[in-house]
N, C-alpha and C positions, 0 to 999 in steps of 0.2 A: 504494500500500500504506500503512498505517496501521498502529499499535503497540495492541492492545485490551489487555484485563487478562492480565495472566501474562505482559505479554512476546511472545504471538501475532500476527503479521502478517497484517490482513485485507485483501482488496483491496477499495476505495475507489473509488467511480465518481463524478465529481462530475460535471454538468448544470443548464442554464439552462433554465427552464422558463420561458416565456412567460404571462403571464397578464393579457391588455388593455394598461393602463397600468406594469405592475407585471414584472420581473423578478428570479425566485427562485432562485434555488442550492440545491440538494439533492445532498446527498452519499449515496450510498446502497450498500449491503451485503449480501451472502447473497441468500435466497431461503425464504420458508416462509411463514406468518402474519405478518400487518405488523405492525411499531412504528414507530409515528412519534415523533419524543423534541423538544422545541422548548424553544430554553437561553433562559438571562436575559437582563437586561441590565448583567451585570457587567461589567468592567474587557474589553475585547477579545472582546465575546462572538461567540461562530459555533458552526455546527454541532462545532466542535471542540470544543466544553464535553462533549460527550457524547462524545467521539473514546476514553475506555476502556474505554467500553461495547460496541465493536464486535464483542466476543466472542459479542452476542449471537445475531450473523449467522449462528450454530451453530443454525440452526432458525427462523430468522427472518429477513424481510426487514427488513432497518434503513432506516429513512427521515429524514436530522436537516437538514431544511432550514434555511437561514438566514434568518430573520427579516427582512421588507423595513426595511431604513433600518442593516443589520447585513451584517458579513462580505461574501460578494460576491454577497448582492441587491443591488434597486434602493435606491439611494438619494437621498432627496429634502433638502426642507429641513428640513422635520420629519418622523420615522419614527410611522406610523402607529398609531392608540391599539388597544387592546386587542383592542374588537369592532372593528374595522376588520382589525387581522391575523389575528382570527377567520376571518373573512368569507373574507380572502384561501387561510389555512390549509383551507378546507373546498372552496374552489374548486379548490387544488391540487392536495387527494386523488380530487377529483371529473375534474379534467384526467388525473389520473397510473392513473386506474379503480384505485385502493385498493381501495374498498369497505369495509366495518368493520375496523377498527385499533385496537390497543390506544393509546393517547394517552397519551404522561407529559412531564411539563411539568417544570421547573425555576425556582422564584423568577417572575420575570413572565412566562416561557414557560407556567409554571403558569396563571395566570391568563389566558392565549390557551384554554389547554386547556380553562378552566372553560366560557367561552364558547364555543367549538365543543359541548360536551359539550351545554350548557343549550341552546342551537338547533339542533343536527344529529343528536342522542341515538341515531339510527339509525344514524350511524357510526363508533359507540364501541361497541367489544367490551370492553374495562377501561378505568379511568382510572386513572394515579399521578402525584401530585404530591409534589414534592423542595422544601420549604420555599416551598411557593408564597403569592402573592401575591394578593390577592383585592381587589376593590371592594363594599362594604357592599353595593350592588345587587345583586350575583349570590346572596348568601346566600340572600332568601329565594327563589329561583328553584331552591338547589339539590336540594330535594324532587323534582325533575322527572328527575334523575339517577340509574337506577336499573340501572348497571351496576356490578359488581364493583369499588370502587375502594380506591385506599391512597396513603396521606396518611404524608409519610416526613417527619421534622421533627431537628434533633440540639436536645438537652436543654437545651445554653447556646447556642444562638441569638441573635447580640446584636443581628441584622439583623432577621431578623420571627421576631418571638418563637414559643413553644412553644405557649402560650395561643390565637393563628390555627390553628393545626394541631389542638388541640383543637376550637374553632370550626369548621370544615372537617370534622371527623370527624361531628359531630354534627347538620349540615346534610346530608348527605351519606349518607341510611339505609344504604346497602348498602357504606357502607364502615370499614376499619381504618386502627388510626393506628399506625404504628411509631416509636418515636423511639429515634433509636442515645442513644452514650451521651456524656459532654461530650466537647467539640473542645477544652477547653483550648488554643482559640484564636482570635479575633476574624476574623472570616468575611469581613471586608470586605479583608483584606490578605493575599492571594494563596494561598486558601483557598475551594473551592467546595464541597458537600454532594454532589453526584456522585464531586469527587474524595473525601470521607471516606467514600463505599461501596466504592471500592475498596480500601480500606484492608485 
């Protein structure tokens, strides 16, 4: 069981999915239309960065795998780059028969996101990114993304500023930019943009 917003107890099913060279950990919830949610690489990351989101297992299947080289996937000597846990992330949903999922990314889970989105567009039903992270490379590629997305960003950002999310909005035809309003607090010190939407 797990704690989601308001306080509600979801139950929690964590598993080891095998994937070639590579083992993943996926925490998963509910039952309905998928979301898959994939965190950063802040201070401790795992699928528990998204853990007070689990409310949303209220009409959805929640799927927050842990990032190989993170929490209790595989880990190596170096955790693999971006299109690399793409690659892995698409082979997952392809192991786990997802089939189109809505995809929201977090900071560098963001930018896993972009790339699944930019090479697998077929299995993305939405995209949203939470102050994500991008490579100059995938901009001009993101024309190719032409599903519902939203670009959530907070106003003083001291991490990746506001201006990328405007960037991101703008690359990105079919989607909206949200930005909450300031944190009145430096994001790097025990402060994540998932926690300030539960606020």
């Amino acid at each position: 069981m797990s704690v989601g917003k308001k306080g509600v107890m979801w139950p929690v099913e964590e598993k080891i999915v095998e994937l070639g060279e590579y083992k993943v950990n996926v925490a998963s919830s509910g039952s309905g239309p998928p979301i898959v949610m994939l965190h950063g690489e802040e201070k401790r990351p795992s699928w528990r960065d998204w853990e007070g989101f689990l409310a949303l297992a209220d009409g959805h299947k929640v799927l927050i795998p842990d990032l190989v080289g993170f929490g209790r996937s595989s880990r190596s000597g170096e955790s693999p780059d971006y299109k690399a846990q793409a690659r892995i992330v698409h082979e997952l949903l392809e192991v786990m028969k997802v089939g189109k999922a809505t995809l929201a990314g977090y900071s560098w889970g963001g930018q896993v996101a972009l790339e699944v989105a930019i090479n697998w567009p077929e299995t993305i039903e939405n995209l949203i990114l939470v102050a994500s992270t991008y490579d100059k490379s995938q901009l001009s590629k993101l024309s190719k993304v032409r599903k519902p997305s939203l670009v959530i960003w907070a106003e003083d950002d001291l991490v990746t500023q506001l201006k990328a999310g405007y960037l991101l909005r703008d690359a990105i035809r079919t989607s909206r930019l949200e930005v909450l309003p300031p944190v009145a607090k430096d994001p790097r010190y025990d402060f994540t943009i998932p926690q300030r939407l539960l606020a």
